[in-house]
matplotlib code that plots the C-alpha trace (Angstrom):
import matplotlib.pyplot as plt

x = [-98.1, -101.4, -102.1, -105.1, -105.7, -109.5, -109.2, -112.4, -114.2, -113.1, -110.2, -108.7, -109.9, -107.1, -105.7, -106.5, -109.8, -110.7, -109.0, -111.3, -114.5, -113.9, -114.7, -118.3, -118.5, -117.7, -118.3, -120.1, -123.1, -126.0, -128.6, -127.9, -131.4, -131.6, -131.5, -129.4, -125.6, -125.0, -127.1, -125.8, -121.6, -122.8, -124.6, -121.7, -119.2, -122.0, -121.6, -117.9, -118.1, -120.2, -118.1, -115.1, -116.1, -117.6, -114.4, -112.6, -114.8, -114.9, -118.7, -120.7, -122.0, -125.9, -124.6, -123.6, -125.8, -124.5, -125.7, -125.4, -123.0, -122.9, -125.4, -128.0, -126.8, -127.3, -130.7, -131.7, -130.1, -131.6, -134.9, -135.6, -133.8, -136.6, -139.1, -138.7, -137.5, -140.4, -137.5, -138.9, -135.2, -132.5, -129.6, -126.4, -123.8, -124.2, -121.5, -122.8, -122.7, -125.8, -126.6, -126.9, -128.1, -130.7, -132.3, -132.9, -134.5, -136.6, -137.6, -138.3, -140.1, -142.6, -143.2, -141.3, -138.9, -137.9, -134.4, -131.9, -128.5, -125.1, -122.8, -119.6, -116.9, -114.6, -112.7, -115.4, -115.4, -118.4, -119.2, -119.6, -121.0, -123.4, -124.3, -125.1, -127.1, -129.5, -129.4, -130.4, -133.7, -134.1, -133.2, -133.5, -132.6, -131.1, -127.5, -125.8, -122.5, -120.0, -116.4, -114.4, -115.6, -114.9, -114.4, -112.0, -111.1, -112.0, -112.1, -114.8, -114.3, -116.2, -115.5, -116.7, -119.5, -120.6, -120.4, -122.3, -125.4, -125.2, -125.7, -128.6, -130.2, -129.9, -129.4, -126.3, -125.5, -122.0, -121.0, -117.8, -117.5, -114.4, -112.7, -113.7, -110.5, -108.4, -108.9, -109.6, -113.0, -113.7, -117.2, -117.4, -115.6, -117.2, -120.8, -122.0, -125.2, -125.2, -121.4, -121.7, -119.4, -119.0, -116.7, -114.6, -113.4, -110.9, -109.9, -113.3, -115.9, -118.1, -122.3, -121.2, -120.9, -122.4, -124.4, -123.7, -126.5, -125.8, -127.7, -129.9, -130.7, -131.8, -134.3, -136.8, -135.8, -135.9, -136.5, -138.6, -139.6, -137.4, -136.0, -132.3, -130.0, -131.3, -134.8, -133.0, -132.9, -134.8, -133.6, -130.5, -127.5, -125.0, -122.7, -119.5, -119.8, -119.8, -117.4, -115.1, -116.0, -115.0, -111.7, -110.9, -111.6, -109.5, -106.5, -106.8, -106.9, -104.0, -101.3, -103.3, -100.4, -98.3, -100.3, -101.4, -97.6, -97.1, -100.1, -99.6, -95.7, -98.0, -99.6, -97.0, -94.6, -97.9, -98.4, -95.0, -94.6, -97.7, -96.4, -92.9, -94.3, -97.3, -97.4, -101.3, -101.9, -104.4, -105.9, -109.8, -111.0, -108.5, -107.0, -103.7, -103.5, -102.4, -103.7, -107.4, -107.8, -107.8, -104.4, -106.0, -107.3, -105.9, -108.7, -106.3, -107.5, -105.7, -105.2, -107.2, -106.8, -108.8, -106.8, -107.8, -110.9, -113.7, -110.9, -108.6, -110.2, -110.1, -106.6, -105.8, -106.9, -105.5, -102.5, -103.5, -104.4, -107.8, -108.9, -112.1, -113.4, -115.0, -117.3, -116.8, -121.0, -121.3, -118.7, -120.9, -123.1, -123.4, -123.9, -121.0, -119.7, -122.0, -119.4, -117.2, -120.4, -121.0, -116.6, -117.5, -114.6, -114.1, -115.1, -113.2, -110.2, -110.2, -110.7, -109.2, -109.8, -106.8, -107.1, -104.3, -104.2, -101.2, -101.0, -99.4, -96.1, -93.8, -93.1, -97.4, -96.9, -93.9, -95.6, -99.2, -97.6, -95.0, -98.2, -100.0, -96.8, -97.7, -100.4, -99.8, -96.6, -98.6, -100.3, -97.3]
y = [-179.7, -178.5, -174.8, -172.4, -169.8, -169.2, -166.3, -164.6, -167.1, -167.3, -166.7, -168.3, -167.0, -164.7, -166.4, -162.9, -163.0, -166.5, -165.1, -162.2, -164.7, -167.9, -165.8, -165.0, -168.6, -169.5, -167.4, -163.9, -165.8, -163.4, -162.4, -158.6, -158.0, -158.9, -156.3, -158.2, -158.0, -160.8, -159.6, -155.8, -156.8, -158.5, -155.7, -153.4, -155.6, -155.5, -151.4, -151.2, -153.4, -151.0, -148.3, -149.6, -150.4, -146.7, -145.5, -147.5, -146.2, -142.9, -143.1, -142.7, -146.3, -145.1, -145.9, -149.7, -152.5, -156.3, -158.6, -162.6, -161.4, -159.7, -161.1, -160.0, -156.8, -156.5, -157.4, -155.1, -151.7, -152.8, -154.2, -151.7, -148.8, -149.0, -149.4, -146.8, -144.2, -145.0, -145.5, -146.8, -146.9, -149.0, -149.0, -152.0, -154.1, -157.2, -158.3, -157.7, -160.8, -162.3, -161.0, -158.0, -159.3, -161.7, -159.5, -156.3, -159.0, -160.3, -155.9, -156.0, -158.8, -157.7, -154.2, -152.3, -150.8, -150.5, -151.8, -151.0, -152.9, -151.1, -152.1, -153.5, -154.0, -157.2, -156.5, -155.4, -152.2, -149.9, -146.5, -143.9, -141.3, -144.4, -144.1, -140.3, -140.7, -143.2, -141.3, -137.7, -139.7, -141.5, -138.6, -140.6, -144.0, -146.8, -147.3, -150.4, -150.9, -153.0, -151.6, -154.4, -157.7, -160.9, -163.1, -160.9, -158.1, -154.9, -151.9, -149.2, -145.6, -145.1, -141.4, -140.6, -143.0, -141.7, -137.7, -138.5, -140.2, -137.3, -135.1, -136.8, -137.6, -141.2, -143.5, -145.2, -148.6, -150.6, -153.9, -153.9, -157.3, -158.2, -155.0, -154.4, -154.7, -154.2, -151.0, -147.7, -146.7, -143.0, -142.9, -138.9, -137.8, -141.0, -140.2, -143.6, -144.7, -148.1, -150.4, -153.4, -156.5, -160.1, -160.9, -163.8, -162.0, -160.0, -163.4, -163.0, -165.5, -166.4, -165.8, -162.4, -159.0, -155.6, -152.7, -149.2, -146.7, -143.2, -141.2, -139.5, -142.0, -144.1, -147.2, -149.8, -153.2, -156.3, -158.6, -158.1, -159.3, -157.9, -153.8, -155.2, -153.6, -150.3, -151.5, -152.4, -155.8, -158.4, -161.6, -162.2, -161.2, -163.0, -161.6, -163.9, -163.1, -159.5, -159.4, -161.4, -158.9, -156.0, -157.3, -158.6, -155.1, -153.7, -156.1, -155.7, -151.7, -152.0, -154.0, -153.1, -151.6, -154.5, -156.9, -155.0, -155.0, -158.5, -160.0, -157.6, -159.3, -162.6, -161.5, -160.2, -163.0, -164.9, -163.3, -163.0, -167.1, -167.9, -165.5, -167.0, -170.5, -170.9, -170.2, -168.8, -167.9, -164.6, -162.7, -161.8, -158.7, -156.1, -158.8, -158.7, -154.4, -154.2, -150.4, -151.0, -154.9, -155.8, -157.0, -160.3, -161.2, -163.1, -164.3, -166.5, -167.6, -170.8, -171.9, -174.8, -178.4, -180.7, -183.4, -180.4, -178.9, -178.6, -180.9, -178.2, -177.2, -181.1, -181.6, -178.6, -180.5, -183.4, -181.8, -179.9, -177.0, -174.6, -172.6, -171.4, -171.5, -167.6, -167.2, -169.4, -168.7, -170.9, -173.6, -176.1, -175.1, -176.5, -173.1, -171.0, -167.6, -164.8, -162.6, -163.9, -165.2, -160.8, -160.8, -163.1, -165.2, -168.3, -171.4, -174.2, -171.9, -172.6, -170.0, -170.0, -167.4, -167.5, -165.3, -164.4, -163.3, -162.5, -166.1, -167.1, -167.8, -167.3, -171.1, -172.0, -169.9, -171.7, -175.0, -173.7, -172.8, -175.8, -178.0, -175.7, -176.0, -179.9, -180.3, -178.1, -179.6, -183.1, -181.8, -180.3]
z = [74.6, 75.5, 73.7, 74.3, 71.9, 72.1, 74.4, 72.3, 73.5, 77.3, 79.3, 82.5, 85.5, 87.4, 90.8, 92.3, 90.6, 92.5, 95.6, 95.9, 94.7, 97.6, 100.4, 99.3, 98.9, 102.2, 104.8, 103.3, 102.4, 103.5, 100.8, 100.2, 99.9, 103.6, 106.8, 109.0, 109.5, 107.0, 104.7, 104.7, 104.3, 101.1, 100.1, 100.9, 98.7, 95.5, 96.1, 96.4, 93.5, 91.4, 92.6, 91.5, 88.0, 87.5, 88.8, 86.0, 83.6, 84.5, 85.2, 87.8, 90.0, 89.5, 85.8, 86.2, 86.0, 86.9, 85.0, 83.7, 80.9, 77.5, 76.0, 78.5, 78.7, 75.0, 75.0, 77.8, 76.2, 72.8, 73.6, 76.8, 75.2, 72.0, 74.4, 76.9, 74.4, 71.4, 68.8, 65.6, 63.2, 64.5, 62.2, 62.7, 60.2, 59.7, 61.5, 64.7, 67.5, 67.3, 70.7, 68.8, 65.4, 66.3, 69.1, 67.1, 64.3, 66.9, 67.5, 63.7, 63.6, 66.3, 64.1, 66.8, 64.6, 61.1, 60.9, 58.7, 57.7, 56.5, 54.1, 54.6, 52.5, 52.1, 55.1, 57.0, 57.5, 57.6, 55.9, 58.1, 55.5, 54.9, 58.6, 58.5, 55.6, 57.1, 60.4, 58.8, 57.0, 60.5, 63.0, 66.8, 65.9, 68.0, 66.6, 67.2, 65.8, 67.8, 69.2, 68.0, 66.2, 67.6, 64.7, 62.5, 65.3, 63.5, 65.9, 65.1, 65.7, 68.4, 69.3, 65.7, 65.8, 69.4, 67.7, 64.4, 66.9, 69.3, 66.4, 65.4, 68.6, 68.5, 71.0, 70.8, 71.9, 71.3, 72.3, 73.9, 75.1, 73.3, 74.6, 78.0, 80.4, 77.3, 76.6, 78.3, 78.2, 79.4, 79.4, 80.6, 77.7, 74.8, 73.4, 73.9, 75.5, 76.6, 76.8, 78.2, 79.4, 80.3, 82.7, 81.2, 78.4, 81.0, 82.8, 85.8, 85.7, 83.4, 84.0, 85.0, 83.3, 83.4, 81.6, 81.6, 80.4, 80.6, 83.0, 80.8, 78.4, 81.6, 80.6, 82.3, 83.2, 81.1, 84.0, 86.7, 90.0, 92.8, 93.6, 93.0, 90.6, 91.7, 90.5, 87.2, 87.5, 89.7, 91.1, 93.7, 92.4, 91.7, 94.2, 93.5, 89.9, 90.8, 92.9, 90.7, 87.8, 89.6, 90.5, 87.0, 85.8, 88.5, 87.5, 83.8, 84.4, 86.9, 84.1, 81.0, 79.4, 80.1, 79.2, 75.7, 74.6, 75.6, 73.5, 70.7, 70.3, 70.4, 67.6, 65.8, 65.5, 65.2, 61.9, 60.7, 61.3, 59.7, 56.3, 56.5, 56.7, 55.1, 51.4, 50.1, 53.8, 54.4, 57.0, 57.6, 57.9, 59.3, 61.7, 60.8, 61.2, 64.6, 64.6, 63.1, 64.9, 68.3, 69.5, 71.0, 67.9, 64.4, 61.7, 59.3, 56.3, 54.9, 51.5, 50.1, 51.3, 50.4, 53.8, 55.7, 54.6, 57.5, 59.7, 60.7, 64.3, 64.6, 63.7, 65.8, 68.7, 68.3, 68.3, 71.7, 70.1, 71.1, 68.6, 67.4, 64.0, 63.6, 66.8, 69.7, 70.2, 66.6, 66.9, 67.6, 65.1, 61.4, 59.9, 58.8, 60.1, 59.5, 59.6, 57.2, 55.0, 54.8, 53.4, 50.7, 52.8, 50.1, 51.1, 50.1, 52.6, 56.5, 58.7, 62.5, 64.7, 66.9, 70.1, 72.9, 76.6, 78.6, 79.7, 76.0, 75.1, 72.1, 72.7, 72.0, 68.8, 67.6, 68.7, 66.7, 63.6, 63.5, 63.4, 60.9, 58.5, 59.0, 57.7, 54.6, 53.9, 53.4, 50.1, 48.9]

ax = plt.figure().add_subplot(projection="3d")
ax.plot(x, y, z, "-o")
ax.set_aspect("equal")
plt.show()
C-alpha cells in the first residue's frame, strides 16, 4: 500500500486544477505582455486570476502579487518592506521557516536592521506581552511571526498580533503558506500587512504562489527588469502557475468546510491510534490541540529505539509510507529541525511530521500506525 502523508510539504494537484492549467499550455500561448489578440486573452486570464484571489480574500486585485511561491514572496515583503519603509527593528521567533529566518539574518547581517528574537516556550508558543514590550522600545518595526508552523502546526493569533503592530506602527508581515486555502483569510477586517502563498500547499502547482501587501503599506520590487506584476515584478509570468493558483484557491474556498472536517477526523483518529498503540508516544508543539494546531498537521514524538533511531522516515518508506521528518525544506539535510532544536525536543526520540489533505483515508491511518506499532513492538 502506497501512503502519502507529507501534505506540508506538497499536495496533489486538483484534476480541476490541471483542467483549468492544459489549455494555457496548448492553445492560449501568447505572451501577456504582448498587444496582439494572443497576447491580450492571456493577459485577461492573469487579471481574472488576480481578481478572483482578491475576491477570496476580501482584498482588493491592485493588492495581489503572483509570484514563484512562498518563499519568494517572503523575501520580497521582508527585504523590500525594510527597504522602502527605512525600518531599522525587525522582531520574529525562532521558529520561523527559514524563508523567513534566514532572510531577515541576511537584513542583519548587512546592518540594515537590528533584529530581535522572541522567546518560546517548550511547546512553542510565543509571548505576546513579550512582543509588546519589544515593540514599545522599537515603535515601527517589521514583525514577522508566522500564522501556523509547519513542523509542529501551532496557529498564532493573528487578529491580536495584527492589533498590537497597528498600535505600534509596525509593519506586519505573516507567513501563511501552510494555511492559505485552509482557512478564511479576511484581509479588510485582519491588521496584517503582507500574507503570502505557494500554490501547492492547497493542491495548485508548485513554482507558483502570491503576495499580498496592503495598499498603504505598498513597497518596491525585488526583481526587476520588466512593468509586469503591476511594475512589481519583472519577468513573464508564469501564467499556467497562475491560473492554476487561482483555481486551487477558488476550489479550496468553494469545499473548505468540507474538507476541514474531513482532515480534522484524520487527525483525530490519527492521534487517538497512535496513544492507544504506542506506549511513551508524544506530540510536538501544540500539534495534537486541534483548536491551537492546524488540522493538517501531527508532529509525533516517538519513544527511544535504538532499531529505529535516525531510520524511522526510512523504514516508513519502505513500508510505502511518505512522511517528513520536521520541515520537508530540510529533509535532505544533515542538520536537525530548528524548530524543534528551539523545544528542547530530546534527541535520542524520532520525530515525524505527519500531514493530511482531503485525499486521505481512515484506511492509510490504520495502515501508518499498524506499521508504527511494528517496529516498536520489535524492542519490546
Amino acid at each position: 500500500m502506497k501512503v502519502y502523508l507529507d501534505n506540508a510539504a506538497t499536495t496533489a494537484m486538483d484534476d480541476r486544477v490541471i483542467d483549468a492549467m492544459v489549455p494555457f499550455m496548448r492553445t492560449h500561448y501568447g505572451n501577456p505582455s504582448s498587444v496582439h489578440s494572443h497576447g491580450r486573452e492571456v493577459r485577461s486570464a492573469i487579471e481574472k486570476s488576480r481578481k478572483k484571489v482578491a475576491e477570496l480574500l476580501n482584498a482588493s486585485p491592485s493588492e495581489i502579487f503572483f509570484t514563484s511561491g512562498g518563499t519568494e514572496a517572503d523575501n520580497t515583503a521582508i527585504v523590500c518592506g525594510i527597504e522602502t519603509h527605512g525600518i531599522t527593528h525587525a522582531i520574529t521567533s525562532p521558529l520561523e521557516h527559514h524563508a523567513v529566518l534566514h532572510t531577515l539574518e541576511v537584513c542583519a547581517a548587512k546592518g540594515l536592521i537590528k533584529l530581535s528574537i522572541l522567546d518560546t516556550n517548550e511547546k512553542g508558543e510565543i509571548d505576546l506581552n513579550q512582543l509588546e514590550e519589544m515593540l514599545k522600545s522599537n515603535p515601527k518595526s517589521m514583525v514577522s511571526l508566522m500564522h501556523a508552523n509547519n513542523e509542529i502546526g501551532n496557529l498564532s493569533d493573528l487578529n491580536k498580533i495584527g492589533n498590537l503592530t497597528k498600535e505600534y506602527d509596525a509593519f506586519f508581515h505573516s507567513d501563511t503558506v501552510q494555511t492559505m486555502g485552509h482557512y478564511v483569510h479576511d484581509l479588510k477586517s485582519l491588521s496584517v500587512d503582507a500574507i503570502v502563498a505557494g500554490a501547492h500547499k492547497f493542491h495548485g502547482p508548485k513554482g507558483s504562489g502570491f503576495l499580498y501587501v496592503r495598499k498603504d503599506k505598498k513597497i518596491h520590487p525585488f526583481i526587476y527588469g520588466g512593468a509586469q506584476e503591476r511594475n512589481m515584478r519583472g519577468g513573464t509570468e508564469n501564467v499556467i502557475g497562475i491560473i492554476g493558483t487561482s483555481k486551487a484557491l477558488e476550489i479550496a474556498y468553494e469545499d473548505m468546510s468540507e474538507h476541514q472536517l474531513h482532515i480534522e477526523n484524520i487527525k483525530k483518529y490519527f492521534t487517538q491510534r497512535l496513544l492507544n498503540e504506542i506506549p511513551g508516544v508524544q506530540f510536538n508543539g501544540l500539534s495534537a490541540d486541534l483548536d491551537k494546531s492546524l488540522y493538517t498537521v501531527l508532529s509525533v514524538s516517538l519513544p527511544p529505539s535504538e532499531s529505529n533511531r535516525g531510520m524511522l522516515l526510512f523504514n516508513l518508506d519502505l513500508e510505502g509510507v511518505s512522511a517528513s521528518g520536521g520541515s520537508a525544506c530540510s529533509s535532505g539535510a544533515t542538520v536537525g529541525s530548528h524548530v524543534l532544536r528551539a523545544l528542547n525536543h530530546t534527541p535520542d526520540r524520532d520525530a515525524v511530521r505527519f500531514s493530511f489533505s482531503r485525499f486521505n483515508t481512515l484506511e492509510e491511518v490504520d495502515y501508518t500506525v499498524g506499521k508504527l506499532k511494528d517496529f516498536y513492538a520489535v524492542e519490546a
